[in-house]
VMD Tcl script that draws the C-alpha trace (Angstrom):
set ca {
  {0.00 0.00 0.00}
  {2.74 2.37 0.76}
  {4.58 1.82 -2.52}
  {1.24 2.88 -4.28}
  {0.82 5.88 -2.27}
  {3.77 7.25 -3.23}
  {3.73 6.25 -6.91}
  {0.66 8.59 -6.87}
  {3.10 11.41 -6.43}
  {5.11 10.04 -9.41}
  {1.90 11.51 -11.13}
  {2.40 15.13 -10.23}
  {4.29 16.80 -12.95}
  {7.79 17.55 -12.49}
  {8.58 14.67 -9.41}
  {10.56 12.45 -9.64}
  {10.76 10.76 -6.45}
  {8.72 10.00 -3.51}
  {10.57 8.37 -0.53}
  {10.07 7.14 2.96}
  {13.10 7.99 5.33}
  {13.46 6.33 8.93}
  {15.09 8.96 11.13}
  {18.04 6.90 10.95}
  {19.02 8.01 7.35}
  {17.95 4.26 5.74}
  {14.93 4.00 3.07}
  {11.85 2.34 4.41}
  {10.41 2.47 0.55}
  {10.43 4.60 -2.64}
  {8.82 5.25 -5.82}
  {11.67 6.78 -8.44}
  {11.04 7.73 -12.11}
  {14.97 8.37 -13.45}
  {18.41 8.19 -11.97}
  {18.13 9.00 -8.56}
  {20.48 7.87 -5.41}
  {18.02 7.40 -3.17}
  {20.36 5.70 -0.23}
  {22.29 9.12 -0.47}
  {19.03 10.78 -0.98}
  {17.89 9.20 2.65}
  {20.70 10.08 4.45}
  {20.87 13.69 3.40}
  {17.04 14.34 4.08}
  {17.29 12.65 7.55}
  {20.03 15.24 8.53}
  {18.18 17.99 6.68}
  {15.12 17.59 8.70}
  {17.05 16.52 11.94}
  {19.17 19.77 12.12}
  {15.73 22.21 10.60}
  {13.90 20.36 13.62}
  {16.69 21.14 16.13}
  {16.86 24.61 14.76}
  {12.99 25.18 15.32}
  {13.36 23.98 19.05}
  {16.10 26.02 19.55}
  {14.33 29.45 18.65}
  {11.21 28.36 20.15}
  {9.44 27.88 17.03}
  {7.47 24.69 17.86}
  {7.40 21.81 15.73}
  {8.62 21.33 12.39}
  {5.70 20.92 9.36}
  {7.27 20.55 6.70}
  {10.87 21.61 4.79}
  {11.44 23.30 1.26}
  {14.45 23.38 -0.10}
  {14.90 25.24 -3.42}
  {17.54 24.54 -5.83}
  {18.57 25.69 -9.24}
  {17.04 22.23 -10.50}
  {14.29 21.88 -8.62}
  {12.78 21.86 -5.04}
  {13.02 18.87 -2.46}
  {10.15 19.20 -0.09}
  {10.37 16.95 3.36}
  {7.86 16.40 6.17}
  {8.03 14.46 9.17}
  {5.36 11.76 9.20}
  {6.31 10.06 12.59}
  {9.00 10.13 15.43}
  {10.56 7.49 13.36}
  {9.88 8.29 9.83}
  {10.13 11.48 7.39}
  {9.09 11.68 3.48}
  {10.93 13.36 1.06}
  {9.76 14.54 -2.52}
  {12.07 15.74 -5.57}
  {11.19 17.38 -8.27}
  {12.48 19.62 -10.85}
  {12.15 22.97 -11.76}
  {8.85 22.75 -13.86}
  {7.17 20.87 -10.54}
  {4.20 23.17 -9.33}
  {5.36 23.37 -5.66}
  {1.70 24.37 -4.20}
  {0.48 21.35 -5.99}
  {3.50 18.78 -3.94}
  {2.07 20.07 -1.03}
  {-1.30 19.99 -1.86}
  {-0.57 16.15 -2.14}
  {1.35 15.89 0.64}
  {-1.25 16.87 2.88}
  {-4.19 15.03 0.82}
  {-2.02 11.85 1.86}
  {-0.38 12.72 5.07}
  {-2.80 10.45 6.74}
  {-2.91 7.37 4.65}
  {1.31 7.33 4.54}
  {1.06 7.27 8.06}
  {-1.55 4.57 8.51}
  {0.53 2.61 5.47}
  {3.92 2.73 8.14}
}
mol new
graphics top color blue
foreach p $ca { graphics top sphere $p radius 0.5 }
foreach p [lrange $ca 0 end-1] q [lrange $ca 1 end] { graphics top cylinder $p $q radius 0.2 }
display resetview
């Protein structure tokens, strides 16, 4: 079931990737279109979202929702979905970013239920 939820975001023009991260940096499960390193890709966004989330608590700014990072080629968007587990989404730069999110919190829910 998980696998299919996140092919779903395979459908969104302009991703690429949709990817289930455990906090410890390893891939629970992914659904790629293209060449992606997606064991690098899970250790980068567990950091990412790690050190944003420790940044947050630091300056009292509560909780983390969700993380944007915009690059020349396209955005990455992350969002917790448990203590243990974090997805991350790449796209490139024709993606519709309000759209990703739109998605991502259509489907919060059933990822989490799918864990």
């Amino acid at each position: 079931m998980l696998k299919q939820i996140l092919g779903e975001f395979l459908k969104v023009e302009g991703v690429s990737a949709a990817v289930i991260v455990g906090r410890d940096g390893f891939v629970i499960e992914s659904a790629i279109s293209g060449k992606i390193d997606i064991d690098a890709l899970g250790a980068m966004a567990s950091t990412g979202m790690g050190t944003s989330e420790a940044m947050g608590n630091e300056l009292g700014k509560g909780a983390l929702d969700q993380m944007l990072v915009e690059l020349e080629k396209g955005p990455i968007i992350m969002s917790p979905l448990s203590a243990d587990e974090l997805i991350a989404i790449v796209a490139d730069s024709t993606a519709n970013v309000g759209r990703i999110r739109y998605e991502l919190k259509k489907n919060k829910e059933r990822l989490i239920a799918a864990l």
